[in-house]
N, C-alpha and C positions, 0 to 999 in steps of 0.2 A: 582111597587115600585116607592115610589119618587125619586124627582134626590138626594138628599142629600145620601138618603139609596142605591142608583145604587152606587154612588162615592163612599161611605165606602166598598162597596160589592169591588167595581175594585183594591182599596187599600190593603185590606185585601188580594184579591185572586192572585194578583203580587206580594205581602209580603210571600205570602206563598209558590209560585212557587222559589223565589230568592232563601228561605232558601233552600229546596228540594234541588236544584241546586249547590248551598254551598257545602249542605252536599257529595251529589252526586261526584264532582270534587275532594273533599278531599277525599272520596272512593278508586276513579282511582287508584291514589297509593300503598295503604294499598293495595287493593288487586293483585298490577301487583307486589307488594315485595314479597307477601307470596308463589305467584304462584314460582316465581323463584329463591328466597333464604331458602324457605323453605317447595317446592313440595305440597303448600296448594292448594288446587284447589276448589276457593270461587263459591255455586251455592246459589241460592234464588227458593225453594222448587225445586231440578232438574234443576229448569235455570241457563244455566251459566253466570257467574257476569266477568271470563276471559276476559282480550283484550274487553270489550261492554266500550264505552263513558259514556260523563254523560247523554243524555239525553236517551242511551240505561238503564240507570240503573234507572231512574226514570221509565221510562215505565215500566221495569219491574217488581218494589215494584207495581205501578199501578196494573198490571196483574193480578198479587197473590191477587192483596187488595179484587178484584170480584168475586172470588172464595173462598176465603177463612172466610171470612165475618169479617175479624177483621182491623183497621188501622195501616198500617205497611210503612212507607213510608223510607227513606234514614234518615231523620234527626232521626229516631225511631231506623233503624239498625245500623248506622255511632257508637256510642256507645259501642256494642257490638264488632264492627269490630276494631277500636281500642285497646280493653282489647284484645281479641286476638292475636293481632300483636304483644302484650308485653308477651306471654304467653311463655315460654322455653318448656313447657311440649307436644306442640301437634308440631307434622310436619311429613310432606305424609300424607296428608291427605286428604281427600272428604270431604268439610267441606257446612254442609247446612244452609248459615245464618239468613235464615226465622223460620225454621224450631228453630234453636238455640235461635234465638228472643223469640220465644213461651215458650221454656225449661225457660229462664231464667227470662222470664217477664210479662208469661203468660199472659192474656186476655187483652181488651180493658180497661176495669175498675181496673185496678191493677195499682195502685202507681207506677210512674218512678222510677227506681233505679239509683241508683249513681253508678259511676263505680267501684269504691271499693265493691258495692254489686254484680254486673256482675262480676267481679272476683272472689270474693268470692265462689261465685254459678259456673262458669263453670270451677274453681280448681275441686271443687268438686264434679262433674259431669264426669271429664277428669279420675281423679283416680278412679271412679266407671267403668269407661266405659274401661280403660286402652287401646287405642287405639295400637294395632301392629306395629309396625314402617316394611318400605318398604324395602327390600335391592335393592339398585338401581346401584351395581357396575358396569354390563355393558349392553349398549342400546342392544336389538336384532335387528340385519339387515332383511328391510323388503324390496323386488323388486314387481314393479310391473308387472307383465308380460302383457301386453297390456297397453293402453293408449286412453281409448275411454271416454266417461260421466263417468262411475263409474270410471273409472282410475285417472282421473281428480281430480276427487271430491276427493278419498282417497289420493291423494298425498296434496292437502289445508289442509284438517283434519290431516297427519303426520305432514308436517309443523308448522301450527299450534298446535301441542305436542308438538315441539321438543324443545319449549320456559323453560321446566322445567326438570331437570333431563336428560332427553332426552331417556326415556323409550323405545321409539321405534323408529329408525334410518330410515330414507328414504334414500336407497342406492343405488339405480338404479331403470329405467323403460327400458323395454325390448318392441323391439316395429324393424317391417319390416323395410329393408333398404329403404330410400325412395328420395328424390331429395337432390342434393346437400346445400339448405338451409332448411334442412331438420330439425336441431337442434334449429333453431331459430322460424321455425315453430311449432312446438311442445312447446316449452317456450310458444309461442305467444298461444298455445290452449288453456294453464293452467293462463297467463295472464289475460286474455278475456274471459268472456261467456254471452251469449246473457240470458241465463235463471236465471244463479246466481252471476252475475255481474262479477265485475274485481276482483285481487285477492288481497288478506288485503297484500301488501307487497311490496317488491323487487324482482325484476330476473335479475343476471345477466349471461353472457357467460364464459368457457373456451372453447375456442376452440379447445385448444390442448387436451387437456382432454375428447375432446363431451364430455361434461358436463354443465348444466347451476347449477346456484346458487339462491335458494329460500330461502329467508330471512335467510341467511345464510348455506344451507342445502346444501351439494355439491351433485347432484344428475345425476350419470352417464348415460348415453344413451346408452346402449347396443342395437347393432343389431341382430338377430338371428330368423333363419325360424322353429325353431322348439323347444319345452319344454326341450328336452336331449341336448342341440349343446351351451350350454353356460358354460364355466368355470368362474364360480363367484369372486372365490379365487384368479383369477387372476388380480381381480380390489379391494381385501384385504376383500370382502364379505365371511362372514363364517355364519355358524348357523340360516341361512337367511329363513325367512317365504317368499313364495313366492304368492303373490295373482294375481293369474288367471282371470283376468275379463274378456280376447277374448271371453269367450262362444263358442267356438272351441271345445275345449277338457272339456268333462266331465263327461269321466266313470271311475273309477279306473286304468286302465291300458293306458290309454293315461294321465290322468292326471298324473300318476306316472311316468311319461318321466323326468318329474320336478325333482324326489328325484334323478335320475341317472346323473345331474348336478353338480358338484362338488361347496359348497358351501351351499346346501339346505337340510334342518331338515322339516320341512313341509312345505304343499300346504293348501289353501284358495279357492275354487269356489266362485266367485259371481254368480252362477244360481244356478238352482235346478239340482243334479244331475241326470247321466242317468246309473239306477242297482243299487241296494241295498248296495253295496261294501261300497257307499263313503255315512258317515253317514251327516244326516241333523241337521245343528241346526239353533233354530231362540235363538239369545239374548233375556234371561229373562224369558226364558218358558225352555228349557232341556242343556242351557250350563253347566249345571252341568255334562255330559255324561262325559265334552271334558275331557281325559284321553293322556297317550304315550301310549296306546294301539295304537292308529291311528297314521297317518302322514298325511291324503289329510282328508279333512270335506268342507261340503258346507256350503254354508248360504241362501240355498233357494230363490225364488223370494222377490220382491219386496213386493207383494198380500202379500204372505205367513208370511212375515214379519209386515208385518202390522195388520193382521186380528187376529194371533196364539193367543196372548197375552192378549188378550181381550177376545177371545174364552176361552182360560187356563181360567183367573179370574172369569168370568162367570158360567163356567163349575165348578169350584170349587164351588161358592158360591151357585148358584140357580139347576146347572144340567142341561144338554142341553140333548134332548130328541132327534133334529132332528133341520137340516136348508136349507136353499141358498145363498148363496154369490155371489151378484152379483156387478160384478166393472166396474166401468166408469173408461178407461183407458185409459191416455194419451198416442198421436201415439210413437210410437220409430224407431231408424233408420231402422230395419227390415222392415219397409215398405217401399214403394215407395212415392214419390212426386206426382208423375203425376200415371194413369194407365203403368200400367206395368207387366211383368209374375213375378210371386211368386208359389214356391211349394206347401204353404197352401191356401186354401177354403180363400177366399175375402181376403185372403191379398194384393192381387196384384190390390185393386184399391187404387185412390187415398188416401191419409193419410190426406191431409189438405182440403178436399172436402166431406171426407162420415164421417157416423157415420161403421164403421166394425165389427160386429160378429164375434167374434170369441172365440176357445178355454181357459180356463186356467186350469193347473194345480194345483192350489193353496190349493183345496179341499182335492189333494190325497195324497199334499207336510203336510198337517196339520193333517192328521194323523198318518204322519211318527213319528211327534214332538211331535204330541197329541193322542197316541194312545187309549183315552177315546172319541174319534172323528169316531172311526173308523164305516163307513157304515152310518155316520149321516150328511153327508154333501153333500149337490150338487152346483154347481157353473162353473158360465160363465162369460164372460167379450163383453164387447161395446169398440170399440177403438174409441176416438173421437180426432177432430181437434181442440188441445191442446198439447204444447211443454212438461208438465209436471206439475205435482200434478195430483191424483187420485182419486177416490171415493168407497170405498167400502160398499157396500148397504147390508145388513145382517138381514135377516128375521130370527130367533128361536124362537123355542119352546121350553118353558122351562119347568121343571117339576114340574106340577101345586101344587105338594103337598109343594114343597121350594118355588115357588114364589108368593104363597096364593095371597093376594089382592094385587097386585105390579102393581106402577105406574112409569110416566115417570119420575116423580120427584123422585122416588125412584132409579131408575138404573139413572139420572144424577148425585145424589147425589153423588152414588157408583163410576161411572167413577171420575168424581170430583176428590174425596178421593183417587183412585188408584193413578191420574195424580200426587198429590200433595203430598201423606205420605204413600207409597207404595215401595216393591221394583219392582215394576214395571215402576216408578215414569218415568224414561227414554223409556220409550215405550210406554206409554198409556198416552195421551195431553187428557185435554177439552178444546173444546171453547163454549159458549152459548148467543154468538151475531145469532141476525136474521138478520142481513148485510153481514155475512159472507160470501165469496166469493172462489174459490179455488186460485188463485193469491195470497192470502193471506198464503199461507201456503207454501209458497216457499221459503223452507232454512231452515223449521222445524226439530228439529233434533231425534223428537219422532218417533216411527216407526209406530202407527195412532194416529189420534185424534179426538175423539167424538163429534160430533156436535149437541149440547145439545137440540138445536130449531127443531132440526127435530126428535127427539124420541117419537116414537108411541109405545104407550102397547096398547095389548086388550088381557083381562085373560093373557093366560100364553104366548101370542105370540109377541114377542118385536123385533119392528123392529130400525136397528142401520145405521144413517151415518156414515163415517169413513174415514175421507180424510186424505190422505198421499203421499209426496214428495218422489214418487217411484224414485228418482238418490239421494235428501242430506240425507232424512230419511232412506233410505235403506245402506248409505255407512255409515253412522253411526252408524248400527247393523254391517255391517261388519267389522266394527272398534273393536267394542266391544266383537267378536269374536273373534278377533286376540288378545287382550288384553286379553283374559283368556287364549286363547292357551297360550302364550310367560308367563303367570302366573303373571301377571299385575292386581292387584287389588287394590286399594287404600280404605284404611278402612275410614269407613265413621262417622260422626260424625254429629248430633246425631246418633244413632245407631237404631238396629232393639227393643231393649229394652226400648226405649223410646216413640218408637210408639203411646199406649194409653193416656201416656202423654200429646202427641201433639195436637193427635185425639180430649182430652177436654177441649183443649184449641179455637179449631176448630169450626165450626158450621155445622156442619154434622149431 
């Protein structure tokens, strides 16, 4: 290029970045209004737009732009978002403003509307769709019974909820009596973390209370050696979901120590349980089961969680004949530092020095969920010297008569489309960078995410990367669990009935 055309180029492309930018900031508010005066909860296909900056929310129109194959940037959504901030008729809502962009303004080549046309169209859209309104009279108390990575992690994510409505109350973490600055230690765990940085907020003390306060959250510290030995109700905790994350207790009748606490309606496992008793579920693939028949449910591993939902989709569409899962798994505290004794085969060598063999359950845990799985899976895991993010490496076979000539662009296409206009949209990510790294996937909130540069077909045998943040990805299914338990659904907008709509607006 000449210089005259370089200098138009640099004009042009800092012209264009400002406005983005603009629009972006003027965003920020519109959507921290809707989130808290009117229980909207803005996402960009599944991405949350929630509490992100401006330069989070330019990235993320960017994100969508690569996948999706249409021009969609902030000064394109800022319009829409707008007219709905004047709208009386929508609140509690899951509202997806990429996804709406498309409803209302369809393709790249479609005439800009004016915003009397964006109203026009999502009045009318809104009374088709008649969204549910939420009753939100009172928060459910949720305790956490441990305080380890996942304990951590789910008390950021309650926090972080409790900016609207306040659906779900973080009311204590139960945790061994342990030194005298024992309270400020504990603050200072959920403060600080080496893997998912500091926390978006404030903490402060009561000491008379043991209690600290997260962004407003007063969150008691209860001491107690065991599930049955705490009376809840005596710190105004009633009705309280209690999630288990020690990994201690995890068969029906130890876990059930918890309901004999005065204050508690149901228990949460964060592992896979141990006996049939306590039923399994992964979000997005059978929470439909969760019923008041139960009181204690798990939420499976981390694997299990990540792999199920892609298996489900898969399975529905193509037919899975037969597989292997195998995962690259970041070390966890269950190991050792240095050599050391361990009850299990090679766990007792080093964690930040070998690669370790060893078992997983994840194959037997996906057929409890997926019982069209049953007898067709085998699976093993590598623990390697990594703090966290995962890899799940998934060899099927699929059934040649459904996947006729299928290619890799075929099954990225599909993952794609699940990530993006699916209800699986919260569980199943793509990314299809050949830069891609697992670093990069730390804080994802999907439970896996396909990694498109590496999918190999041959006939019917497809083999899948699938990396996933076994502590933020996996506590954001168990979030999502507990939100169906306590009956927390927020009706979503666009809805499942507009799906094909989107889908041809789409490049799929």
């Amino acid at each position: 290029m000449d210089p005259v055309a370089i200098s138009a180029l640099c004009l042009e492309e800092i012209q264009t970045w400002n406005s983005q930018e603009e629009a972006a900031d003027l965003m920020v508010p519109l959507i921290g209004n809707l989130y808290r005066r009117k229980n909207i909860v803005t996402t960009i296909f599944g991405k949350g737009l929630v509490h992100q900056n401006t330069i989070d929310i330019i990235k993320l129109h960017s994100y969508v732009c690569k996948h999706v194959g249409k021009e969609m940037m902030p000064t394109d959504t800022l319009p829409v978002l707008q007219v709905i901030t004047e709208l009386d008729s929508l609140s509690a809502t899951r509202l997806d403003l990429g996804r709406t962009f498309l409803l209302v303004c369809g393709g790249a080549n479609t005439k800009t509307p004016t915003k009397e046309d964006i109203a026009r169209v999502l009045k009318q859209l809104i009374i088709q769709t008649s969204p549910r309104t939420l009753s939100l009279s009172k928060p459910r108390d949720i305790v956490l019974y441990g305080f380890g990575r996942i304990g951590r992690l789910l008390a950021r994510l309650l926090v972080e909820k409790s900016g609207s409505g306040a659906k779900l109350m973080l009311r204590a973490i139960v945790v061994r009596k342990g030194s005298k600055e024992d309270l400020k230690k504990r603050a200072s765990l959920l403060r600080r973390d080496s893997v998912h940085g500091s926390f978006q907020g404030t903490i402060s003390f009561n000491e008379e209370a043991n209690a600290f306060i997260a962004n407003g959250n007063v969150i008691q510290v209860i001491y107690s050696d065991g599930p049955d030995k705490c009376d809840y109700t005596a710190y105004g905790i009633e009705n309280a979901v209690v999630i288990d994350n020690t990994g201690i207790w995890r068969d029906a009748e130890s876990l059930g120590r918890h309901l004999k606490s005065p204050g508690v309606s149901e228990v949460v496992l964060t592992a896979p349980p141990k006996g049939a008793s306590v039923p399994t579920i992964v979000a997005g693939v059978n929470d439909h089961v969760i019923s008041g028949e139960h009181k204690i449910y798990s939420c499976a591993s981390c694997t299990t969680n990540a792999i199920a939902p892609l298996l489900f989709a898969l399975d529905s569409k193509y037919g899975i004949d037969e597989g292997h899962i195998e995962t690259v798994h970041s070390f966890t505290n269950d190991q050792n530092l240095i050599d050391n004794y361990h009850m299990k085969d090679r766990r007792g060598r080093s964690a930040v020095m070998n690669m370790v063999i060893t078992e997983t359950g994840a194959a037997a845990a996906v057929e409890i969920v997926l019982p069209t799985m049953k007898n067709k899976l085998t699976a093993n895991s590598i623990r390697v010297p990594t703090p966290n993010v995962s890899l799940a490496i998934m060899t099927l076979h699929l059934n040649p008569e459904k996947a006729g000539t299928l290619t890799a662009d075929d099954i990225n296409a599909y993952a794609a489309k699940l990530s993006l206009n699916s209800p699986l949209q919260h569980q199943i990510d793509f990314i299809n960078s050949n830069e891609a790294a697992s670093s990069d996937f730390v804080g994802y909130r999907a439970a896996g995410i396909v990694d498109g540069q590496a999918t190999i077909v041959r006939g019917n045998k497809v083999i899948l990367y699938v990396w996933y943040d076994n502590e933020f990805g996996y506590s954001c299914q168990v979030m999502r669990v507990v939100q169906r338990i306590c009956g927390i659904s927020l009706p979503k907008f666009p809805d499942q009935s507009h799906v094909d709509m989107i889908d041809s607006a789409l490049s799929f």
